[in-house]
Structure formats: structure tokens, C-alpha cells
C-alpha positions as CSV (number, residue, x, y, z in Angstrom):
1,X,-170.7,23.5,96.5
2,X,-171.7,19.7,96.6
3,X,-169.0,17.4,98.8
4,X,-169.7,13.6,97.7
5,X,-168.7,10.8,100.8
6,X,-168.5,7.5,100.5
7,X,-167.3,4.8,102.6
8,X,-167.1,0.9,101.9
9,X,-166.3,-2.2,103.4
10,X,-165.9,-5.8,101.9
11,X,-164.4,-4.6,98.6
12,X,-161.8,-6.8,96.9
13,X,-158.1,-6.9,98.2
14,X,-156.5,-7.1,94.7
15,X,-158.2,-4.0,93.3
16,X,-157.8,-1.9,96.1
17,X,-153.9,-2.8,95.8
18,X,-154.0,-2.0,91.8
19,X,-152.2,1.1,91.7
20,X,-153.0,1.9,87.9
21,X,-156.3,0.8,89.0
22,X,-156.6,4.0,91.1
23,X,-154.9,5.8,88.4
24,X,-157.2,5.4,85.9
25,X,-160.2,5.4,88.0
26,X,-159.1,9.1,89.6
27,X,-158.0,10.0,85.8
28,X,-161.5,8.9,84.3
29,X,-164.4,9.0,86.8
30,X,-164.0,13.3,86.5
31,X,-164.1,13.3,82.9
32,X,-167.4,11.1,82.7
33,X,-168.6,13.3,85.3
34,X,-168.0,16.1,83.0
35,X,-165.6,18.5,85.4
36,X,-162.3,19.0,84.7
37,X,-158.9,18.2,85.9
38,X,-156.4,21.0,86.8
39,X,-153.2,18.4,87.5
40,X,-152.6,14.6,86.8
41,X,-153.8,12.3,89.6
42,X,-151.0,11.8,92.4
43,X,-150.6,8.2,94.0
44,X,-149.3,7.3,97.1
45,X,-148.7,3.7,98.0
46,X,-148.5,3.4,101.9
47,X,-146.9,0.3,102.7
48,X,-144.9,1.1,105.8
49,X,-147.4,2.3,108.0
50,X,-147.1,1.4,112.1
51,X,-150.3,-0.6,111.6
52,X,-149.3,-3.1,109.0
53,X,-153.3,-3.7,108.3
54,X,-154.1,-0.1,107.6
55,X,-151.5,-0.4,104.5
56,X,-153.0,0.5,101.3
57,X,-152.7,3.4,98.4
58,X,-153.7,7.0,98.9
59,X,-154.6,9.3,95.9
60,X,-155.9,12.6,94.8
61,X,-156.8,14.9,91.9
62,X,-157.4,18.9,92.1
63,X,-160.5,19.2,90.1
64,X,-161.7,22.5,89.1
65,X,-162.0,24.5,92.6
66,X,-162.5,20.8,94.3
67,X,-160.7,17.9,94.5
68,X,-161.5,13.7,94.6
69,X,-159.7,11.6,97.1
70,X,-159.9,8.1,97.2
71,X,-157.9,6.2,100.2
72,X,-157.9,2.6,100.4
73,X,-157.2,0.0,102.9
74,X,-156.6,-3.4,101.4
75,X,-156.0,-5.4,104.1
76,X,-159.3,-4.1,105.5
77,X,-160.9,-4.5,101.9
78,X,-162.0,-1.0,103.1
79,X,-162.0,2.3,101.2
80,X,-163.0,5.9,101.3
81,X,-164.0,8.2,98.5
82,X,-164.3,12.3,98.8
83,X,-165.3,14.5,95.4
84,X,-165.4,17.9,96.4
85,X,-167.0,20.3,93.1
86,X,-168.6,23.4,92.4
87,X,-170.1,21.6,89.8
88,X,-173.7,20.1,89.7
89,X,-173.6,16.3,89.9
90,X,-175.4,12.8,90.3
91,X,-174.4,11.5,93.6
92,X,-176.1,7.9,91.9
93,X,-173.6,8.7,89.3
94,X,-170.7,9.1,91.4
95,X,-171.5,5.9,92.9
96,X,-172.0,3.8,90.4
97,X,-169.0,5.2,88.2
98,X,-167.1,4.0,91.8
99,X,-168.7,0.5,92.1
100,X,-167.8,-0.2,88.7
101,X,-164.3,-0.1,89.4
102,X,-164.0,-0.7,93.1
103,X,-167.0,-3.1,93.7
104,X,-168.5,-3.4,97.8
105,X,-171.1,-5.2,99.7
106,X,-171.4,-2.5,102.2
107,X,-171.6,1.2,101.1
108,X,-172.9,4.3,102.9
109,X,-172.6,7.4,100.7
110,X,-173.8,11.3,101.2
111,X,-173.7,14.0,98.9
112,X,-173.5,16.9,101.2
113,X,-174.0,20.8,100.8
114,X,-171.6,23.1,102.0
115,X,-173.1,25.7,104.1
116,X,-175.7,23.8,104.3
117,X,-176.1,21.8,107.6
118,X,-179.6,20.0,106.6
119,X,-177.8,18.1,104.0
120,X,-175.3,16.4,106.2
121,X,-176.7,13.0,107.6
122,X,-178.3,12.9,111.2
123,X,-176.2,13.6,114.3
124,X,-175.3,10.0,115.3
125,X,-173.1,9.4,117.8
126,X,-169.5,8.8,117.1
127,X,-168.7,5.8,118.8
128,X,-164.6,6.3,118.8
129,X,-164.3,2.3,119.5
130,X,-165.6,1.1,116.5
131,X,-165.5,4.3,113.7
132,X,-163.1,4.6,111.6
133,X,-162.3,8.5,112.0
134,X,-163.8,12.2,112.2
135,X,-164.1,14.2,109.1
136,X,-164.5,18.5,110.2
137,X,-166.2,20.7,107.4
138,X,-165.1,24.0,107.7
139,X,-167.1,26.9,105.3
140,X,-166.1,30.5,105.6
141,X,-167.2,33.7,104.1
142,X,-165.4,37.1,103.9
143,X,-162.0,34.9,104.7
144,X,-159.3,36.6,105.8
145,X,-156.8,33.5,106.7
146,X,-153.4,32.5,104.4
147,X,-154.1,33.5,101.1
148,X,-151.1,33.9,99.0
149,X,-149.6,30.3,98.1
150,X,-146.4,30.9,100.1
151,X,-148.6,31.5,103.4
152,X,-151.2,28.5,102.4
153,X,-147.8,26.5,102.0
154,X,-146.5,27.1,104.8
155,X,-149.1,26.5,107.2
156,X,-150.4,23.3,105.8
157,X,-146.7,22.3,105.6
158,X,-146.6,22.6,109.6
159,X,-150.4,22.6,110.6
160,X,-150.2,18.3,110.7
161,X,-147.8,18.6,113.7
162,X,-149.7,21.6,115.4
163,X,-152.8,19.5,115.8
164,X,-151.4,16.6,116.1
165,X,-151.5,14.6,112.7
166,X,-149.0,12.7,110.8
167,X,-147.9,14.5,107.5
168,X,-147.0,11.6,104.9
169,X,-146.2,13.7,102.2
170,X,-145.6,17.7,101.8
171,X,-148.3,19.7,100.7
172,X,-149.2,20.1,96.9
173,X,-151.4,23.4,95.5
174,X,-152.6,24.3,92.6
175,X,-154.1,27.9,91.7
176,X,-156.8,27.9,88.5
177,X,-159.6,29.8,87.3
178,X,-163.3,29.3,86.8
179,X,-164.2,31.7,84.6
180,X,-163.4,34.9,86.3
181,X,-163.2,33.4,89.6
182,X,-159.3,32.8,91.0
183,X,-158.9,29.4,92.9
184,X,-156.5,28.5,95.2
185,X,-156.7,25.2,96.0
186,X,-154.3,23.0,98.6
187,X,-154.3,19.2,99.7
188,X,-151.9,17.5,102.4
189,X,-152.7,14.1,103.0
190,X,-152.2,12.8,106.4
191,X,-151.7,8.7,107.4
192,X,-153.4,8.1,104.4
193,X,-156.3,10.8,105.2
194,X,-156.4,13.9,104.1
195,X,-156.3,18.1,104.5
196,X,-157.7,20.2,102.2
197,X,-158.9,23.9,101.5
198,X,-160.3,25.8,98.7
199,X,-160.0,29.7,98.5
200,X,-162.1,31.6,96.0
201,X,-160.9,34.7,95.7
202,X,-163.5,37.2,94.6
203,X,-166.2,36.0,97.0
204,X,-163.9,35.5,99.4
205,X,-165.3,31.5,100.4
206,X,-163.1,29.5,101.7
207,X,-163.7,25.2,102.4
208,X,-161.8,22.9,104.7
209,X,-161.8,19.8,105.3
210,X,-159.8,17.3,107.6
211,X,-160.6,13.9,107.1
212,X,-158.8,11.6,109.6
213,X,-157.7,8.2,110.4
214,X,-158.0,8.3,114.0
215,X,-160.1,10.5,116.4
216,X,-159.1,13.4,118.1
217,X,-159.5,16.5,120.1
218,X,-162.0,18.1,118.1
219,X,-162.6,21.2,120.4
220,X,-159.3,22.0,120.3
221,X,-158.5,21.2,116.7
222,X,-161.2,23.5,115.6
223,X,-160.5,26.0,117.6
224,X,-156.2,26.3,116.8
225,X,-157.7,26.1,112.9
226,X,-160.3,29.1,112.7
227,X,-157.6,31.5,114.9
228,X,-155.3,30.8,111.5
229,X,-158.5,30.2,109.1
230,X,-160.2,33.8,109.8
231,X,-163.7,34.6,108.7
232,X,-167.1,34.2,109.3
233,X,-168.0,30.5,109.8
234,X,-171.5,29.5,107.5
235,X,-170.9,25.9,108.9
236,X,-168.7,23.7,110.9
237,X,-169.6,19.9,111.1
238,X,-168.2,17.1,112.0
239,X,-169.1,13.3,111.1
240,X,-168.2,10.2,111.5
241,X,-166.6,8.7,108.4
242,X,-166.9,4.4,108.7
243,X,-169.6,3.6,111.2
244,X,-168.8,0.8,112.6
245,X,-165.5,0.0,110.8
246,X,-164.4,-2.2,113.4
247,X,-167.3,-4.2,112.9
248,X,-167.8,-3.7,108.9
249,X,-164.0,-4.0,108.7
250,X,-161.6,-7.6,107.5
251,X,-159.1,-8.7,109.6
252,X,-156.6,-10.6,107.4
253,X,-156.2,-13.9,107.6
254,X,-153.4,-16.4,107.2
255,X,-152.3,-17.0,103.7
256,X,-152.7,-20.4,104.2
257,X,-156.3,-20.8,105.3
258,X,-157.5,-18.6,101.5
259,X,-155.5,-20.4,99.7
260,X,-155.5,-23.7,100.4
261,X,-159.5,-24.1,101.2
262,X,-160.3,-25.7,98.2
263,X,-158.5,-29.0,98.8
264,X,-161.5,-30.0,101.1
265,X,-163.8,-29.9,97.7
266,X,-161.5,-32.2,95.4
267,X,-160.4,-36.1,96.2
268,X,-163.2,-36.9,98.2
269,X,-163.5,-40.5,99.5
């Protein structure tokens, strides 16, 4: 199971606005990839947000047993990409397929293995004043948490208020096969981050992943999630997605000051 992350910084306003934009790039970038699609992408402007700067579009497609996210924050000129696959891919691939569309001066991409804590990047220290949020990896074997798509409903449908999240829309699941193999598969996105898990039902694997706009408490978050999420944990990590996004990030500026700074290059005396 491969779980591509990318985060960048300095990327331009009016694409990261460009709803169809997004649309075609979540609708396209899979197919390219060669993996498939198991619904049509789902968009989510956020415009009404308590922060006006973190305003921007969210969106997601189920893949097949995975799923690709992309969230951005146009304000910021800021966005963050997950593609979560079964599938063998070329992380240099994903990027560039990415860049193409979304174009950044500052990127910092993994592709991680689940299960497999040497492919996650080094410990670093997450500095809560200048990151831009945690992101938990949860792997589980011989799982024995909500399975049925009424249960997984359900507690994804209340699990954003238990642990103290915002919900922004209701949860959305799809159930697929590869080849013999059942997927469940369920994504809630959360102040334009995201919830998601993955339940394979003949091997009984379950992945999780809570990807977060702001920081919080991770003991405690973990542990209310693994007494619902039961099984034998292969790996739990947490990272730090945006290092440094208070630093990386854009503040906007007035209107004014962008669009008027030419005047100072024309009638020159």
C-alpha cells in the first residue's frame, strides 16, 4: 500500500481557485497513472470558513481501494495533495502530473509505505507554531472495528465531534472490488482536511488516516480511535504535514498594492 504526500507553498491564487481546474486534474491525473476511479470526483468550495485566509476548494476521488485528496488554500497560494493506492506508482510521476497543473516554488513530497515505518520521513519535531497540521496513519491487521457500511457510516458521521474536529460535509463511501478482494472504502473531510479508512475484507487490513488543519491532542485522539478501530496495529505515525507553513505560507495583501504596481514602470519623467 504506497500513500503519496505532498505539500506546497507559493503556487498561483487563480488556479488553486479554478474549480473545474481541480475537476479535471482529480478526474485525469488517476487515469494517466493508470488506476481506476470507483466514483466521479467530488468538490467542495469552502468559502465561509471562520478564517477567511484558509478559504479555498476541497476535493476527493475514491480510487480503487485508495483515494486522492487534494485541498487548497488560495489565499495562502498553499495546497496539499494525498493519493492513497494499492497500486505500484512513480512518486516523480505523481509530482510532475501535479506541477503541471498546480505549478509551486516550494514542494516537499513523500511516497510512504503503509506498515512500513522506515519509509515515512525522519522524526522532526512538530513545531505547532509554525506547521500547518498533524496527519495520524493508522494500519491494522486482523480488524475487527465497523465493518458493515451502516456502522462505518455512522461512526464517521459522529467521530469529527468525538475528537474534536469540524465535519464540513457528511460522510461519503463507496464499496468495490479488486479482483476477489471486497473494499470498503469511507472519506469525511473535516475544515477542509480530511478522514479516511480502507477495509479489505478478506485480509482483514484496514488504513486510516486523519489529516488535519490544526493540531491536537494526539494521545488522546489515538487512543478514543483504536477502542472503535479494533485490531492489531502494524503502524501508527504521525507527521507533520507543512513545515513551516507559517513561514512558507502568503499573507494576502491589499488588492490595491497587486494591482496597481505597475503604474511606477510607465510615464516616467
Amino acid at each position: 500500500m504506497n500513500h503519496f504526500v505532498m505539500d506546497a507553498f507559493h503556487g498561483y491564487r487563480s488556479r488553486l481557485d479554478e474549480i473545474m481546474l481541480v475537476y479535471e486534474a482529480l478526474e485525469e491525473i488517476p487515469q494517466k497513472l493508470g488506476m481506476k476511479a470507483v466514483m466521479p470526483p467530488f468538490i467542495l468550495p469552502y468559502y465561509n470558513g471562520v478564517i477567511p485566509e484558509d478559504c479555498g476548494i476541497s476535493a476527493f476521488v475514491f480510487l480503487d481501494g485508495g483515494h486522492f485528496t487534494i485541498h487548497t488554500f488560495s489565499f495562502r497560494e498553499t495546497y496539499f495533495v494525498d493519493l492513497f493506492s494499492p497500486d505500484a506508482f512513480d512518486p516523480n510521476q505523481v509530482e510532475k502530473l501535479i506541477t503541471d497543473a498546480f505549478p509551486a516554488e516550494q514542494i516537499t513530497a513523500y511516497c510512504l509505505g503503509r506498515e512500513r515505518r522506515e519509509t515515512y520521513p525522519p522524526k522532526i519535531e512538530i513545531n505547532e507554531e509554525l506547521d500547518f497540521g498533524p496527519h495520524l496513519f493508522l494500519d491494522l491487521k486482523n480488524y475487527a472495528g465497523p465493518k458493515s457500511m451502516d456502522e462505518l457510516f455512522a461512526f464517521f458521521d459522529t467521530m469529527p465531534f468525538e475528537i474534536g474536529m469540524t465535519p464540513i460535509i457528511r460522510p461519503i463511501m463507496v464499496k468495490n472490488t479488486i479482483g476477489p478482494e471486497k473494499v470498503t472504502s469511507i472519506l469525511t473531510m473535516i475544515a477542509e482536511s480530511h478522514i479516511s479508512l480502507h477495509y479489505f475484507e478478506e485480509s482483514g487490513r484496514a488504513y486510516f488516516d486523519l489529516f488535519s488543519c490544526r493540531f491536537f491532542d494526539y494521545d488522546g485522539v489515538s487512543s478514543k480511535l483504536k477502542q472503535v478501530l479494533k485490531g492489531e496495529v502494524t503502524n501508527e505515525t504521525l507527521i507533520s504535514r507543512g513545515s513551516k507553513y507559517q513561514y512558507f505560507k502568503n499573507d494576502s495583501v491589499k488588492p490595491m498594492i497587486d494591482t496597481r504596481a505597475w503604474l511606477k514602470n510607465v510615464y516616467q519623467k
